[in-house]
C-alpha positions in Angstrom: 9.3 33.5 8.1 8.6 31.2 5.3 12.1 32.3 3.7 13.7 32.1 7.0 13.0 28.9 7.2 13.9 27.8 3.7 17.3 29.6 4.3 18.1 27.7 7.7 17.3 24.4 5.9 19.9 25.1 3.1 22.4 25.8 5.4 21.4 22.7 7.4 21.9 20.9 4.3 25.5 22.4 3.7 26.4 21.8 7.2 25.4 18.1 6.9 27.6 17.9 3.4 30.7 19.7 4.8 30.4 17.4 7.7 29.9 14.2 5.5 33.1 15.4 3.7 34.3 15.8 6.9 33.4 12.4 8.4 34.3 10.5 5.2 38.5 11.6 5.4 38.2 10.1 8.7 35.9 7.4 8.5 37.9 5.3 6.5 40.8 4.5 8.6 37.9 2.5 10.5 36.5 1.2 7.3 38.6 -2.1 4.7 39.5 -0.5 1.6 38.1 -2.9 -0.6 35.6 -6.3 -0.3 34.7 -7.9 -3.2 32.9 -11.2 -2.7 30.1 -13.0 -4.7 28.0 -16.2 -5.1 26.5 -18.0 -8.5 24.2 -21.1 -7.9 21.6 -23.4 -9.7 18.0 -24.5 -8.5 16.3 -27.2 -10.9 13.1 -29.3 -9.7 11.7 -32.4 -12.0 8.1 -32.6 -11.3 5.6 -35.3 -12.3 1.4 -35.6 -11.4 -0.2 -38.8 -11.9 -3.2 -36.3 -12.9 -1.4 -33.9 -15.6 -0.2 -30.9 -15.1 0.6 -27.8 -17.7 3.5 -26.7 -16.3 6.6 -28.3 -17.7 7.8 -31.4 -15.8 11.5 -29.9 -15.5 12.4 -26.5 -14.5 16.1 -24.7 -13.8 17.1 -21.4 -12.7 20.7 -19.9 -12.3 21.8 -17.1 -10.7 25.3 -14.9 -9.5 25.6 -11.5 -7.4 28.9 -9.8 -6.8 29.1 -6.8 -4.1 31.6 -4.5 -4.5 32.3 -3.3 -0.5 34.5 -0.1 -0.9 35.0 1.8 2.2 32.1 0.8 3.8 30.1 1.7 0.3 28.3 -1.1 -1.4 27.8 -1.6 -5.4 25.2 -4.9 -5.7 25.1 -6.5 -9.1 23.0 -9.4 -9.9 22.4 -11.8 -12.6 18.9 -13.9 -13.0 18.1 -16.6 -15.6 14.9 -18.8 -16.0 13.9 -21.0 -19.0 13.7 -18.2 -21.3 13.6 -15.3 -19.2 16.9 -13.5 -17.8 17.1 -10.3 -15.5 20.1 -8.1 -14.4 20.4 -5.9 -12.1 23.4 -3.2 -11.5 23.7 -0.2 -8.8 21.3 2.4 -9.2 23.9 5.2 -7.6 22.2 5.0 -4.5 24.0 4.6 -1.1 23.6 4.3 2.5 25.7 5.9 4.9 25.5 6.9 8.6 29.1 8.2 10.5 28.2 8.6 14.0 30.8 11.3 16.4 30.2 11.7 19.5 26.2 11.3 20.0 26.3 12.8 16.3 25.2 10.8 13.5 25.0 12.3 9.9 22.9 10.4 7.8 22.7 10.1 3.7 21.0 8.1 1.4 18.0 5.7 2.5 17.1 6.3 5.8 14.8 6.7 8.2 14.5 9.0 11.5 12.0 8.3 14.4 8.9 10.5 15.2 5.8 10.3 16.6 3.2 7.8 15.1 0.5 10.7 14.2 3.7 12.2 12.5 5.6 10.6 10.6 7.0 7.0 9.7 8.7 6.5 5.9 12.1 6.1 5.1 13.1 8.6 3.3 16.0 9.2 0.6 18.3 12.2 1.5 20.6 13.6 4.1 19.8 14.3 7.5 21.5 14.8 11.0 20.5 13.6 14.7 22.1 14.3 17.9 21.4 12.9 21.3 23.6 13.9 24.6 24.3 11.2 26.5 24.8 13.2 29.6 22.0 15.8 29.6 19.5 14.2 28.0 19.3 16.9 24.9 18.3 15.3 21.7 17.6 16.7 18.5 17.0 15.7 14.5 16.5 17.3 11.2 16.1 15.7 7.9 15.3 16.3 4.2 14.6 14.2 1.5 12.7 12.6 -1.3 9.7 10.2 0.4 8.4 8.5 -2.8 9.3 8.6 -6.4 7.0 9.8 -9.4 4.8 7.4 -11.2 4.1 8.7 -14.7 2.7 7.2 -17.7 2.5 8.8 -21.1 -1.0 10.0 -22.6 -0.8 7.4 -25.2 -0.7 4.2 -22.1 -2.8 2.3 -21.1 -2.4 2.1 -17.2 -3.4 -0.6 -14.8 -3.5 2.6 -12.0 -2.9 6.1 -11.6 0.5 8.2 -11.6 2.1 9.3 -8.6 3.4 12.7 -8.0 7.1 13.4 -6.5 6.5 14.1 -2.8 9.6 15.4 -1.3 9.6 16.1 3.1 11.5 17.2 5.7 11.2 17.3 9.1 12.8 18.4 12.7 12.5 17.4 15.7 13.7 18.4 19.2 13.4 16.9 22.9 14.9 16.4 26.3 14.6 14.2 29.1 15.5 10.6 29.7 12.8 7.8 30.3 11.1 8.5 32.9 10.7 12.1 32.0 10.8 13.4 28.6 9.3 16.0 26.0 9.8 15.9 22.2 8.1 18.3 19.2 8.1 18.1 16.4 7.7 19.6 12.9 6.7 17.7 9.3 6.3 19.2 5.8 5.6 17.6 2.7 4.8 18.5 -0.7 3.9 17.0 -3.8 6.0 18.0 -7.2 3.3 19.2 -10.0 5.2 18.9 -12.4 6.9 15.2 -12.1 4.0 13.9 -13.9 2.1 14.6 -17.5 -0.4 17.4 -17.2 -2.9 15.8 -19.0 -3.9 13.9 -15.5 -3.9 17.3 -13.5 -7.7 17.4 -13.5 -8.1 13.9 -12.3 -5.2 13.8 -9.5 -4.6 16.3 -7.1 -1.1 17.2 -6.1 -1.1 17.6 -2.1 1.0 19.3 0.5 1.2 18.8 4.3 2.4 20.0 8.2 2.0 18.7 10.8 2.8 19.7 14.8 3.4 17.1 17.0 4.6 16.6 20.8 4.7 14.1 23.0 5.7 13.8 26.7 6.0 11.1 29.6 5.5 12.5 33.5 6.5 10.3 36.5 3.7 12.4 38.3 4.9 10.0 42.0 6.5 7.0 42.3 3.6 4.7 40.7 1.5 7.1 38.9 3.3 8.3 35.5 1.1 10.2 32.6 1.7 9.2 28.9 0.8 11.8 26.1 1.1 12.0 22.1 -0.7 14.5 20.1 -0.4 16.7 17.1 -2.4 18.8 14.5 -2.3 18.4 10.9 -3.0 21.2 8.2 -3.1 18.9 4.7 -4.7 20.3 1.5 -6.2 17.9 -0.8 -5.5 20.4 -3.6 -2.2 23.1 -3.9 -4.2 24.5 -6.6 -7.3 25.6 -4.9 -6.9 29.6 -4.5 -6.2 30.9 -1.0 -8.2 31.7 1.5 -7.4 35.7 2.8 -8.9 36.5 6.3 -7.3 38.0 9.4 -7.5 34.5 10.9 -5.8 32.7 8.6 -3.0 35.1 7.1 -1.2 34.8 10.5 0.3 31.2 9.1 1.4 32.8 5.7 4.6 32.0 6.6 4.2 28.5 7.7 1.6 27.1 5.6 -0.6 28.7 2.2 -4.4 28.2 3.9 -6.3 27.3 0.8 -10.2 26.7 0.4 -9.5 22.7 0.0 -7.5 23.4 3.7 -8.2 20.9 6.7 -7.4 21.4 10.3 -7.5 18.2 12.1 -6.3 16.6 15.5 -5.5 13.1 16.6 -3.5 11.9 20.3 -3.9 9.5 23.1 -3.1 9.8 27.0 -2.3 7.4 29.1 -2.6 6.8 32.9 -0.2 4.1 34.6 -0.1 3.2 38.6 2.6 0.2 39.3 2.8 -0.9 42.5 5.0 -3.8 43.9 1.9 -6.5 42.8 -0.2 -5.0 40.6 -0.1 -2.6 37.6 -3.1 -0.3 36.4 -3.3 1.7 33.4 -6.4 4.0 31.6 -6.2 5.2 28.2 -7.8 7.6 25.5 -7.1 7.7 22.0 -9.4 10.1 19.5 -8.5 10.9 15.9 -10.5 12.8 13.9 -12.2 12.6 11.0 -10.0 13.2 7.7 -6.7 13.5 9.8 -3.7 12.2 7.8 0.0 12.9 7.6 1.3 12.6 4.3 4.5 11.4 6.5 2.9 8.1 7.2 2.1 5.2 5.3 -1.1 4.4 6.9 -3.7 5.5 9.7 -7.4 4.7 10.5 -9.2 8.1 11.3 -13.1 9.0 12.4 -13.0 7.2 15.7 -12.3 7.1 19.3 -11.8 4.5 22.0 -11.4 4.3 26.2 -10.2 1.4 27.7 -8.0 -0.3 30.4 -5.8 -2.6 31.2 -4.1 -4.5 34.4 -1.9 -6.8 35.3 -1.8 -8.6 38.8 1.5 -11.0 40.0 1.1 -13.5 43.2 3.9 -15.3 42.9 4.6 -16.8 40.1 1.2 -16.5 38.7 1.2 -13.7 36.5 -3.0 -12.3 35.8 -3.5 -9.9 33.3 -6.4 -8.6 31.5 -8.3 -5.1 29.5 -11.4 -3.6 28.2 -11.9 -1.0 25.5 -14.7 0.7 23.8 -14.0 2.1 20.5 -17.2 4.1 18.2 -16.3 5.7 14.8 -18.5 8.0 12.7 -17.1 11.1 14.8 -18.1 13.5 12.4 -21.8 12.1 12.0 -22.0 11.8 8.8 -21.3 8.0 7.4 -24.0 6.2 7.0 -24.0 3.9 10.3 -22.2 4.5 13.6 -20.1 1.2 15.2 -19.4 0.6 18.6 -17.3 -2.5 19.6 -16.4 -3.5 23.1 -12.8 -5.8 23.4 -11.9 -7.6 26.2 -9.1 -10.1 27.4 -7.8 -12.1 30.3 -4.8 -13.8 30.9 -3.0 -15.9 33.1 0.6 -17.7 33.3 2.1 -19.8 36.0 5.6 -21.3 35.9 5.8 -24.6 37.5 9.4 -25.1 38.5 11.6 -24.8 35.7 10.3 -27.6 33.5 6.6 -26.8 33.5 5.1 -24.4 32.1 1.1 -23.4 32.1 -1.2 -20.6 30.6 -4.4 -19.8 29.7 -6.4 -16.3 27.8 -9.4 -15.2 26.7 -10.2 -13.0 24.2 -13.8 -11.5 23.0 -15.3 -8.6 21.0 -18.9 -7.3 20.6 -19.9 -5.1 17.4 -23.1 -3.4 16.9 -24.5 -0.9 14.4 -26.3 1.8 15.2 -28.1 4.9 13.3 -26.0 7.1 11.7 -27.4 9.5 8.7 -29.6 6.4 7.7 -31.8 4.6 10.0 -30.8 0.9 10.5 -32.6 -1.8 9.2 -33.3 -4.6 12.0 -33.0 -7.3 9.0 -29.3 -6.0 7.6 -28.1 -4.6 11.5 -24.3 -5.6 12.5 -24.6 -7.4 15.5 -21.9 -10.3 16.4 -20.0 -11.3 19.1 -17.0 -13.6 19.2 -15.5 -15.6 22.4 -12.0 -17.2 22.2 -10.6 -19.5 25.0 -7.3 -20.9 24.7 -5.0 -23.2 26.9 -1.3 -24.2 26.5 1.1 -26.7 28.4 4.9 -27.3 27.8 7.0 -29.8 29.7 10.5 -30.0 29.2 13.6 -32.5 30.9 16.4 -33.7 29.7 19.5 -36.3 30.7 22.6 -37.1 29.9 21.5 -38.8 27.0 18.0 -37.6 26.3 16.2 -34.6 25.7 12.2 -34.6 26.0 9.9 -32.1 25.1 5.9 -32.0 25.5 3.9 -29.5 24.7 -0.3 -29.6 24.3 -2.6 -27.0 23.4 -6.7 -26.5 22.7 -8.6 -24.0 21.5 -12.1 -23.0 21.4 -14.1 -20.0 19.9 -17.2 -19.3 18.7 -18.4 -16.2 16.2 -22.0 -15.2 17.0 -24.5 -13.5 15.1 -27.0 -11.9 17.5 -29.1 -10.4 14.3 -32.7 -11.2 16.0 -33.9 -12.0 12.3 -31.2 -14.5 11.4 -29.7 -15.5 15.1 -28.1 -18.4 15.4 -28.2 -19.6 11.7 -25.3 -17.5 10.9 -23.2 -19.2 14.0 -19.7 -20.9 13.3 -18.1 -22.9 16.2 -14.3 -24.2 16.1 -12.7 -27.0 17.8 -9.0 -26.8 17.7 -6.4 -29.1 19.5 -2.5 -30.1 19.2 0.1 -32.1 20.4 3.7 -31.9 20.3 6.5 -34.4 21.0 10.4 -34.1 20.5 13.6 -36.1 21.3 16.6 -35.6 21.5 18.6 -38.7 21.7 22.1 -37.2 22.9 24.7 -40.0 22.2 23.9 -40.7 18.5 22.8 -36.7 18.0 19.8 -37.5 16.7 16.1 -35.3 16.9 13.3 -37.2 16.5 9.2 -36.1 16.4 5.5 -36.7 16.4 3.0 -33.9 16.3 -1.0 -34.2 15.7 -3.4 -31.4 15.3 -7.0 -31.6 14.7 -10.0 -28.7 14.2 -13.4 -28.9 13.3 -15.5 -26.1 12.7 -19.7 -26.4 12.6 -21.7 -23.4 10.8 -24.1 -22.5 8.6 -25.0 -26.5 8.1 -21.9 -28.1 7.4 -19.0 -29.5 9.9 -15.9 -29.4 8.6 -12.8 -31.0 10.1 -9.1 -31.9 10.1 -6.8 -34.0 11.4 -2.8 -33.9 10.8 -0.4 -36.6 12.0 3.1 -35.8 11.3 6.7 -37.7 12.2 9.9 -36.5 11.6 13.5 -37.4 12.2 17.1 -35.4 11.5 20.7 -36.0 12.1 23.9 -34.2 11.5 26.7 -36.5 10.1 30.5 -36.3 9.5 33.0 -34.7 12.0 32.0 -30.9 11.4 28.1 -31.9 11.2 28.9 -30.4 7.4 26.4 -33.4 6.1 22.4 -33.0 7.3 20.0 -35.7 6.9 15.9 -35.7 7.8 13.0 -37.4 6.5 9.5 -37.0 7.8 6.2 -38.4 6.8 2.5 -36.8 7.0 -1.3 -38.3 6.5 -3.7 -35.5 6.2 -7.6 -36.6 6.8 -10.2 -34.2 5.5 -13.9 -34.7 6.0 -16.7 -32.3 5.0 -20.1 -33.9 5.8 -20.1 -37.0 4.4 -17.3 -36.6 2.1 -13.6 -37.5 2.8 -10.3 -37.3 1.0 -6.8 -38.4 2.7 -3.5 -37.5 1.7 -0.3 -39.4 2.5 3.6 -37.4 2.2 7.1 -38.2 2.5 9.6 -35.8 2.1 13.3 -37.2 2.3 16.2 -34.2 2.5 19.8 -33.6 2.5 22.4 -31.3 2.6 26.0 -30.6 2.6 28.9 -28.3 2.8 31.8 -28.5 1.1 34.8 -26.0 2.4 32.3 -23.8 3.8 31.6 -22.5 0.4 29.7 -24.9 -1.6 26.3 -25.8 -0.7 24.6 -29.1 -1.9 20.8 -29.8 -1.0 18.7 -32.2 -2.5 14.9 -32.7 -1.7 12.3 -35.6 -2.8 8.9 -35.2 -2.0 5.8 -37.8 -2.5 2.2 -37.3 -2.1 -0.4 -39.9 -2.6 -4.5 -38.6 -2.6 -7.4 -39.9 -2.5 -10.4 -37.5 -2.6 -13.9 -39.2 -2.2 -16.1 -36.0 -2.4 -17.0 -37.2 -5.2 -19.7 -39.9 -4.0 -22.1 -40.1 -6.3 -22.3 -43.2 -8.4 -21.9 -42.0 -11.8 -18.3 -40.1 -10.7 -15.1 -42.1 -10.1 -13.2 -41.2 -7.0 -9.7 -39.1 -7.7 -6.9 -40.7 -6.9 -3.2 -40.3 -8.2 0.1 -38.8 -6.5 2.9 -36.1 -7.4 6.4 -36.6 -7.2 9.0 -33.5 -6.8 12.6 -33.9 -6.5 14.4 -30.7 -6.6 18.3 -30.3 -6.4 20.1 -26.8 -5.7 23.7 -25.9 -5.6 25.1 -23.0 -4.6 28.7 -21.1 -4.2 30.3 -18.2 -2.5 33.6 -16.9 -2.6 35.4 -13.6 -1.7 36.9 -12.3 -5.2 39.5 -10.0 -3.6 39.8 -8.1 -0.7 42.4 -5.7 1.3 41.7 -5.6 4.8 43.1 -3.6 7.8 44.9 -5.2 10.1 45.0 -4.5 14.0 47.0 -2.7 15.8 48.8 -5.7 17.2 49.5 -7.4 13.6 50.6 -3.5 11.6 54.6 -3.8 13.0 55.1 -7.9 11.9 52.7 -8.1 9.0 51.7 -4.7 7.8 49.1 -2.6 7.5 47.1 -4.2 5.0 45.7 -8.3 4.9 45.5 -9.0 1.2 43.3 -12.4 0.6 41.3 -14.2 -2.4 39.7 -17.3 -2.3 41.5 -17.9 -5.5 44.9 -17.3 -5.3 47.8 -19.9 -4.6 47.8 -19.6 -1.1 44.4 -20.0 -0.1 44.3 -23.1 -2.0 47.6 -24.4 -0.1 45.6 -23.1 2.9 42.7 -24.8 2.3 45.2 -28.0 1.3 46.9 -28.0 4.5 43.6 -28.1 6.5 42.1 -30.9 5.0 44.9 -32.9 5.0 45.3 -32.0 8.9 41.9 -32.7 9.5 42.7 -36.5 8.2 45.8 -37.0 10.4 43.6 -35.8 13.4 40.8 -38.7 12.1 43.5 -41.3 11.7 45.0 -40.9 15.1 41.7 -40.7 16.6 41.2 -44.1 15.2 44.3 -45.6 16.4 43.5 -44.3 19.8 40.5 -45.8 19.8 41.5 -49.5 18.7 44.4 -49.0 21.1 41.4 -48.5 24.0 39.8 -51.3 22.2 42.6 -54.0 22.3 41.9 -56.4 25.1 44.8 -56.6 27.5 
């Protein structure tokens, strides 16, 4: 079976290379021959501390790319310079491409292919081939390819962490249905390579390998009732070098998968319940995975727990009320330590006033406790906390002919609790949160201006902390094509800790600018004056002083050369082919010709105007 396999895969892989060949005589009549553009820019910053710094008051960086774009394949070079240091960067051989025919798509290089979650998530870097009727509802997928490189280090290193074995995958995949009723398996196997890394670290890291089964289904049962399910089983061992295991029950999988003594068999899935009716919507849900379940097809998954809960949400109009419960407990296979339980719940609620108003409110809490697992829990050292969050939002929104207003005010409240009889209440911490936010938009003169505060105080564990942010700000776009951006904004930040204080003032004055739509001007000053009275005992000055950071960047792209395609409509009078550079002769006549039309167009503007102007 095993070989069976093996050989269907190979010719899987063939198929998907003929048909690559295939797609790629054809593809490029859809694709421009060549694309060849680039950008090189600057970034230097001038930085000054009234308190010293050790970082050098000036620093620079400059940097260029150029992408090679032929037939739809992409060759990225880079070039990176700092002070000192300089880094370049060319293609590493690697490419991406995905033809689609017909509900067919053929896929090579970096990519990924959608499974379940308890299945499998990476990208991976190979070829692989997905289909998907859009008339019967038929899908299917199959893929192979390398998940994650090796990381090896030499005996004579000194590593910061461990290597990583080769781990190559594949998968497939098959299903039909549409969304309201559907079914999907699937199939993942991975293995690590023994022999991408030194065998000096053979004894200390364990090469693993990997299948896992998965389905997963959706039901309309009736109308409003419809049943959700995702499960699958994983077989992993933790070592392919443990011996194997030969019994009756277990040579029956030969062929699929070598059963070994450091073997696991575990499960994971969740179900879902829905009922939708014209006002209200219910849904109950189970989700279990057991302990040690993994999938050496995803990056990463919490195991040893279980959790019931459910969830509704109720419309009366325009008021929208939702809200859920869950129970989760862990230590499913009753042997950590201590067992957790933690109850979440919510509430929600949203109402729409009109189209400028707009009003909502939620709630969210969670209660953990510890209980006896192996050990017996200790009433002094027991998890027990509970935390309550209340949260309420207003917008308002109108705007004119000539002005634009928007409103919008928010508070917050929440509390963390711990309910430890021994230590209750000292271990408390309460926070006080509250904003508001006002913009305008002054039409005429295209001009934003704004004012925002925000304050929050928190009190625990003897000390109240809090902080309050006023901020104003102002932008406007100048010059006929808005190519020219100006803003400035100022902040005062008050901190206070107990009795100490420290306030910090900043300004922050920016502009920008496009020339030709290629070159790219931005300069930035920032000032920050501090004062910082912690300090408040006698024999201790207060720290004061500012920084000052004015920063100035400069960038430009360009298109090198390319040879586009033309449309149908242009082939018979122009040709086939659009040839362009951003530096030959007649883009810079083009560009030429522009500018010195968008000036006639300012001039007679002008006249037109002092014509209107010109009393009668």
């Amino acid at each position: 079976m095993r070989k069976y396999l093996k050989r269907v895969l190979i010719l899987v892989a063939m198929m998907t290379t003929a048909l690559s060949a295939a797609v790629a005589i054809d593809d490029p009549r859809k694709k421009d021959p060549l694309i060849i553009t680039g950008a090189l820019g600057t970034q230097n910053t001038l930085y000054y501390s009234s308190g010293g710094s050790f970082a050098s008051p000036f620093s620079y960086s400059m940097y260029a790319n150029l992408n090679v774009d032929l037939y739809g394949y992409n060759a990225p070079f880079s070039f990176y310079y700092s002070g000192n240091n300089y880094s370049f960067s060319h293609p590493q051989f690697a490419f991406n491409f995905s033809p689609t025919y017909k509900g067919w798509t053929l896929l090579i290089g970096r990519r990924s292919m959608p499974f379940s979650s308890y299945v499998y998530n990476l990208p991976f870097n190979g070829v692989g081939l997905e289909y998907k009727s859009q008339t019967t509802g038929f899908r299917f997928g199959i893929f192979y390819g390398i998940l994650r490189d090796a990381v090896n280090f030499t005996p004579g290193d000194m590593p910061s962490g461990k290597p990583v074995y080769k781990r190559s995958g594949w998968g497939l995949k098959v299903g039909y249905g549409n969304s309201r009723n559907y079914f999907d398996l699937y199939l993942f196997r991975s293995k690590d390579h023994r022999s991408s890394i030194d065998e000096i670290w053979y004894d200390e890291i364990n090469a693993q390998e990997n299948v896992v089964l998965g389905m997963r289904g959706r039901w309309q049962i009736c109308r409003p009732l419809s049943l959700l399910t995702n499960l699958s089983a994983s077989i992993f061992s933790t070592d392919i070098t443990a011996p194997e295991v030969s019994l009756k029950q277990t040579d029956r999988y030969n062929d699929i998968f070598d059963v070994r003594y450091s073997s696991l068999v575990r499960w994971a899935g969740d179900v879902t319940l829905s009922a939708s009716f014209r006002l209200v919507s219910i849904s109950l849900f189970y989700k279990m995975i057991q302990p040690d379940y993994m999938s050496m097809g995803v990056s990463y998954m919490n195991n040893n727990y279980h959790n019931l809960g459910t969830s509704m949400n109720l419309r009366l109009g325009k008021l929208n009320l939702g809200g859920s419960f869950a129970l989760q407990e862990d230590n499913l296979s009753k042997k950590q330590l201590y067992t957790t339980r933690g109850l979440t719940y919510a509430a929600s609620a949203t109402l729409p006033i009109g189209s400028k108003l707009n009003i909502s409110g939620n709630y969210n809490g969670y209660r953990q406790c510890q209980y006896n697992g192996t050990a017996q829990v200790n009433d002094t050292t027991r998890i027990n906390r509970s935390m309550h969050s209340f949260t309420a939002t207003t917008a308002y929104n109108t705007n004119t002919d000539d002005l634009g207003h928007y409103i919008s005010l928010s508070g917050n409240y929440s509390i963390n609790q711990d309910k430890n009889r021994t230590i209750a209440g000292t271990g408390d911490v309460g926070t006080m949160a509250y904003g508001a936010n006002y913009s305008l938009s002054v039409i005429p003169i295209e001009t934003n201006f704004g004012f925002n505060y925000s304050y929050q105080s928190s009190n625990g564990y003897d000390s109240k902390y809090t902080t309050g942010v006023y901020t104003v700000n102002a932008s406007k776009a100048l010059l006929q094509e808005r190519n020219l951006s100006l803003s400035a904004s100022a902040s005062l930040v008050d901190n206070r800790m107990d009795d100490s204080k420290s306030i910090t003032l900043a300004g922050n004055l920016a502009a920008s600018y496009t020339l030709a739509k290629v070159h790219g001007f931005t300069l930035n000053l920032n000032y920050s004056r501090y004062a910082n009275t912690n300090l408040v005992v006698n024999e201790y000055q207060r720290d004061k002083g500012y920084d000052f950071t004015c920063s100035f960047s400069y960038s430009y792209s360009f298109t090198a050369f390319s040879i586009k395609r033309r449309t149908k409509e242009h082939i018979a009078r122009y040709g086939k082919y659009e040839y362009y550079s951003d530096f030959s002769r007649a883009a810079v006549r083009e560009r030429q010709l522009l500018e010195y039309q968008k000036q006639k167009n300012t001039e007679n503007r002008q006249k037109v105007g002092s014509v209107e102007a010109a009393p009668l």
